[in-house]
C-alpha positions in Angstrom: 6.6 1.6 -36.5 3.2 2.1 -38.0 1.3 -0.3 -36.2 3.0 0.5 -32.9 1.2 4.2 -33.7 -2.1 2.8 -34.5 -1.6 1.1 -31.4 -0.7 3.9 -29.2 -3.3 5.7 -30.9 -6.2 3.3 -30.1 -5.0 3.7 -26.3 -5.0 7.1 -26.1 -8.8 6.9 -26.9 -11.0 6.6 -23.7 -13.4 3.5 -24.7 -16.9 4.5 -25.7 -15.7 7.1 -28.4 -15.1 6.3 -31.6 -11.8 7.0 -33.6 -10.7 7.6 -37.4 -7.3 5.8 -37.4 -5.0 7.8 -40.5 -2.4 5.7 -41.8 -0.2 5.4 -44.8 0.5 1.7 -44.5 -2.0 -0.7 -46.3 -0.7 -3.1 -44.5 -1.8 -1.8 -40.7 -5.0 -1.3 -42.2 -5.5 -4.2 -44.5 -4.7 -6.3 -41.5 -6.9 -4.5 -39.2 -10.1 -4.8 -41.6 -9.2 -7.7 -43.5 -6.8 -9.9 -42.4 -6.9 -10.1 -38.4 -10.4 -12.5 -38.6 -8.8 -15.1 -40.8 -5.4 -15.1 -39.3 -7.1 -15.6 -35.7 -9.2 -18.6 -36.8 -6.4 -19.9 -38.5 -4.1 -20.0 -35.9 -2.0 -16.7 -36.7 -1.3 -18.7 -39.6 -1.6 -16.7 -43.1 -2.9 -18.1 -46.3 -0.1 -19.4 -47.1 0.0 -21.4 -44.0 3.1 -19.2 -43.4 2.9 -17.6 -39.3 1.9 -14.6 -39.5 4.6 -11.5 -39.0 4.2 -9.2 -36.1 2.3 -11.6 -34.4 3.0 -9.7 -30.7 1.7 -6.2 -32.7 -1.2 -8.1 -34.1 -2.3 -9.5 -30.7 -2.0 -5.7 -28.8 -3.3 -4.6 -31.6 -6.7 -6.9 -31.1 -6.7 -5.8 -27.4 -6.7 -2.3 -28.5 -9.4 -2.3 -30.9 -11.8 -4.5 -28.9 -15.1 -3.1 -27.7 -14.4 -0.2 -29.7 -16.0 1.8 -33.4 -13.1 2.5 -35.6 -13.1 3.9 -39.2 -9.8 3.3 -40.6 -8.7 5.8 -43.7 -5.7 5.1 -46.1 -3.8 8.4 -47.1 -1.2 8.4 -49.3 2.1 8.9 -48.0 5.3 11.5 -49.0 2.0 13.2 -51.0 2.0 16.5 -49.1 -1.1 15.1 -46.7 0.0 18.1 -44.2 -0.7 15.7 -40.9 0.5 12.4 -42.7 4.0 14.4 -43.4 3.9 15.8 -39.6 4.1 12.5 -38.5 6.3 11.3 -40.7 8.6 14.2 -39.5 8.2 12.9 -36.0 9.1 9.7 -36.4 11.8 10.6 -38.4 13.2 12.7 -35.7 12.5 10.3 -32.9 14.1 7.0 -34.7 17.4 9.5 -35.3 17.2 10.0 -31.8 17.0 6.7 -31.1 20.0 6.0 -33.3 22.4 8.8 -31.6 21.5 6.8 -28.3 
């Protein structure tokens, strides 16, 4: 769920501005600014040689953030962050929904 919003986010952002990505999850971030390089040269291989989990998020994920300036920012979650717990709200709400369906 967290990467699909980072993804959404990026495309909701014209190209040419630049955009501060919020996220609890290291793991959206640490992949975004750490990871993504080596796993692409290796193949979507980690190191570990194991493939690489979410590959199909990882690759839109690429396509969104190409051509583009991003400053990723790490909040901690469930910490009373006022728009990290809106969100968390929200997706709350909608995976419920989605349940119910």
């Amino acid at each position: 769920m967290e990467m699909t919003a980072a993804i959404k986010a990026l495309e909701a952002v014209p190209q040419g501005l630049s955009i501060v990505i919020h996220s609890d999850s290291q793991y959206v971030i640490k992949g975004a600014t750490e990871w993504l390089r080596g796993w692409m040269a290796k193949g979507w291989r980690k190191a570990d040689g194991k493939p690489v989990l979410n590959q199909d998020l990882w690759m839109q994920m690429v396509a969104a953030m190409a051509g583009r300036k991003i400053v990723w920012k790490w909040v901690k979650g469930h910490a009373g962050h006022p728009e990290n717990e809106r969100v968390d709200s929200l997706a709350n709400g909608e995976a419920q929904q989605a349940a119910r369906s």
